[in-house]
C-alpha positions in Angstrom: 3.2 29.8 18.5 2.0 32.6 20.6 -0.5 35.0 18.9 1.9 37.9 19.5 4.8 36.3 18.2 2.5 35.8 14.9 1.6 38.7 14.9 5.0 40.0 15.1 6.5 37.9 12.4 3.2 38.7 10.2 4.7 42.5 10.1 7.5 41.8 9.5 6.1 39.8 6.2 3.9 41.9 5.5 6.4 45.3 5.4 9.1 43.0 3.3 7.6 42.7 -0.2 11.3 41.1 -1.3 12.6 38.5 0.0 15.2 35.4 -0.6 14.1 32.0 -1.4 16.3 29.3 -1.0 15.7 25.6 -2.7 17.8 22.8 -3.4 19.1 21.3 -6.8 19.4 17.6 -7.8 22.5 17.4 -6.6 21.6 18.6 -3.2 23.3 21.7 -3.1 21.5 25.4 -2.2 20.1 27.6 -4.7 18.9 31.3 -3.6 17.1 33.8 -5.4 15.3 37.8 -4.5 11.7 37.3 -5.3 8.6 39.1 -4.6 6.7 37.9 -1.8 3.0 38.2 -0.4 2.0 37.3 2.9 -1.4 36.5 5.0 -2.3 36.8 8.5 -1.7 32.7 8.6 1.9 33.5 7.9 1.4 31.9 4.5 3.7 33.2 1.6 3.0 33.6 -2.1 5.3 34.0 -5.2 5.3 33.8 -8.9 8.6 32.5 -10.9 8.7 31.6 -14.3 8.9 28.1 -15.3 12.3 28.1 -16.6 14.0 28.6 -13.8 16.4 26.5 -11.6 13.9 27.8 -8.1 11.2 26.0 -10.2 12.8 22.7 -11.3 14.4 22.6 -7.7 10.8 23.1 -6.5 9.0 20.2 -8.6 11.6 18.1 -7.5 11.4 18.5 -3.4 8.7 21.1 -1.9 11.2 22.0 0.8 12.1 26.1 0.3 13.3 28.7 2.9 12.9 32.2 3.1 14.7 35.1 4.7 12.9 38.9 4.6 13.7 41.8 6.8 16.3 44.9 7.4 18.5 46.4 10.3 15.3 46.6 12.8 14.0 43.1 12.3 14.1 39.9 10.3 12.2 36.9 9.6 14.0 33.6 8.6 11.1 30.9 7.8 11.4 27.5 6.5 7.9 25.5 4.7 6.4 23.4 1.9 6.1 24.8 -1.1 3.2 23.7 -3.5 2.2 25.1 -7.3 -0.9 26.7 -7.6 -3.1 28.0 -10.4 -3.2 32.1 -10.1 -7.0 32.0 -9.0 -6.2 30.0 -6.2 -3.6 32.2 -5.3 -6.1 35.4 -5.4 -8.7 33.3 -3.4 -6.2 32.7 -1.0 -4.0 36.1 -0.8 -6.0 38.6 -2.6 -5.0 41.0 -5.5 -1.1 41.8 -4.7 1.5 43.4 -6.5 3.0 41.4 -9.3 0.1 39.1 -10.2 -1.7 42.0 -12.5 1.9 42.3 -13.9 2.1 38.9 -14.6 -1.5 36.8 -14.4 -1.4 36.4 -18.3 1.8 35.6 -18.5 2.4 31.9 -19.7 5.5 31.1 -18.3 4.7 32.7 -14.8 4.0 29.8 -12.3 2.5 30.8 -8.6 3.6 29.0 -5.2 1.8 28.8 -1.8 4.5 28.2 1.1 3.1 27.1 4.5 5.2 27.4 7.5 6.7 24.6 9.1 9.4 26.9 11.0 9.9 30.6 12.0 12.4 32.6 13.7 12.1 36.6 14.6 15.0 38.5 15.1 14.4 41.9 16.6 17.6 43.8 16.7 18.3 45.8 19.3 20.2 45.9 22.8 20.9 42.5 23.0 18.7 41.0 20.2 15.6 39.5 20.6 15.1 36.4 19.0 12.0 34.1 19.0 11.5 30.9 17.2 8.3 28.3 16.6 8.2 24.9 15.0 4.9 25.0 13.2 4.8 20.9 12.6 
């Protein structure tokens, strides 16, 4: 991946702080869901569910999640690994972000650091442009 196409698709993360997730169930069928999202300049994504929902059964189950942020100028589509993490970690790692003062003491809030695997930009215009990486 180019450095300007990550940079690119870092904005784009960065000035999204909702996105969809999309996991799979047991019986291999999609599940999607609006959660809040934090990003880093290694296009690494953060977000807290609690632990009685079906994103977080899907996600013990099989790592594999998408996500999907953006609006009528741009949009990332981005597809990684999943992997629980303990809400330190996640500070260490993204820094104090929205959400986690809300919900750092809460015990049934779980955190999850996704790492790209695949990306695609979509910048609409006059035609489109649209830009994709395999990060694996």
């Amino acid at each position: 991946m180019s450095d300007e196409l990550k940079k690119e698709v870092y904005e784009v993360l960065s000035q999204h702080p909702i996105g969809v997730v999309a996991t799979v169930n047991e019986r291999e069928e999609p599940e999607s869901a609006i959660v809040g999202i934090t990003s880093n300049a290694n296009l690494e994504l953060l977000f807290g569910t609690s632990h009685k929902t079906r994103k977080f059964a899907n996600l013990q189950r099989k790592s594999k999640i998408a996500v999907t942020v953006g609006d009528f100028k741009s949009e990332v589509q981005y597809e990684g690994d999943a992997k629980q993490v303990e809400i330190a970690d996640a500070i260490k790692v993204f820094g104090s972000t929205p959400g986690i003062e809300r919900y750092k003491s809460d015990p049934d809030q779980t955190w999850w650091h996704i790492t790209p695997n695949w990306v695609r930009l979509t910048v609409h215009g006059q035609p489109d442009r649209v830009e994709e990486a395999r990060l694996t």
